[in-house]
N, C-alpha and C positions, 0 to 999 in steps of 0.2 A: 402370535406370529410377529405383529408390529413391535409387541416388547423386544423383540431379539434382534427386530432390524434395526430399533434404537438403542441396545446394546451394542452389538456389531458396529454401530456408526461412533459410539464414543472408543469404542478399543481402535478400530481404526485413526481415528482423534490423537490418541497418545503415540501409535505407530509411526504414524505420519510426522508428527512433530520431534520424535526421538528420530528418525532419519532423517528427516528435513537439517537438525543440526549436527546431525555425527556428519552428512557429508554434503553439507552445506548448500544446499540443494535453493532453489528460487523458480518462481512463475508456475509456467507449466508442468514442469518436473515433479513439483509438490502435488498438481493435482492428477497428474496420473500417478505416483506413488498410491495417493489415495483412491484411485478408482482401483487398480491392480492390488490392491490390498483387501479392496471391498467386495472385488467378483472372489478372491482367494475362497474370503473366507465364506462369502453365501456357497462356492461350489463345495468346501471343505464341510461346512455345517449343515448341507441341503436345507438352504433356505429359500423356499421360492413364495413371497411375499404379494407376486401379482397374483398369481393362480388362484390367491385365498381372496384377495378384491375383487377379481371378476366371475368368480367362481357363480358366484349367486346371476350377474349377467349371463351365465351359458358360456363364457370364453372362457377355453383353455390352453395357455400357449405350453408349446415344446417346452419341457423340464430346463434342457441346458440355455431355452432362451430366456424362457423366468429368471435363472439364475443369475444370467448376466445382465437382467434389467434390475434385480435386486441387486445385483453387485454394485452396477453405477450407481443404484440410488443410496446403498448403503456409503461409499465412497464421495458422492455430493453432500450426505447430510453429517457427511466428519466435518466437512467446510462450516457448516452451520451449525455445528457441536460445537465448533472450536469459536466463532463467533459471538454463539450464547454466554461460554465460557468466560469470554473478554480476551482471550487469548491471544 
């Protein structure tokens, strides 16, 4: 499951940065690009990423609230894809 969130976060990576210069976008804009790209695609791909880390603690959060906490986190670690990157 972490594989795909760290998949998801580098396609978000190249998304973000392909809109960032088609329409020249800056600051915040770039990172809600990347959060609204990142909840996209965890609700489009059902990926709920915390559900599987807390699973083992007993918590289980609402499906569509996983998703949106996998989204932003898949959307924060494009920032840090893109950083690793050098980009």
């Amino acid at each position: 499951m972490l594989a795909a969130v760290a998949a998801a976060a580098i396609f978000v990576t190249k998304f973000t940065e392909y809109v960032k210069n088609e329409f020249n976008l800056r600051g915040r804009l770039v990172s809600l690009v990347a959060m609204g790209a990142g909840v996209a695609i965890a609700f489009g791909f059902g990926i709920e990423a915390f559900s599987v880390m807390l699973g083992d603690f007993g918590v289980a959060p609402e499906a569509w609230v996983d998703k949106v906490f996998t989204g932003l986190t898949i959307g924060a670690g494009a920032g840090f894809a893109s950083d690793v990157a050098g980009r």
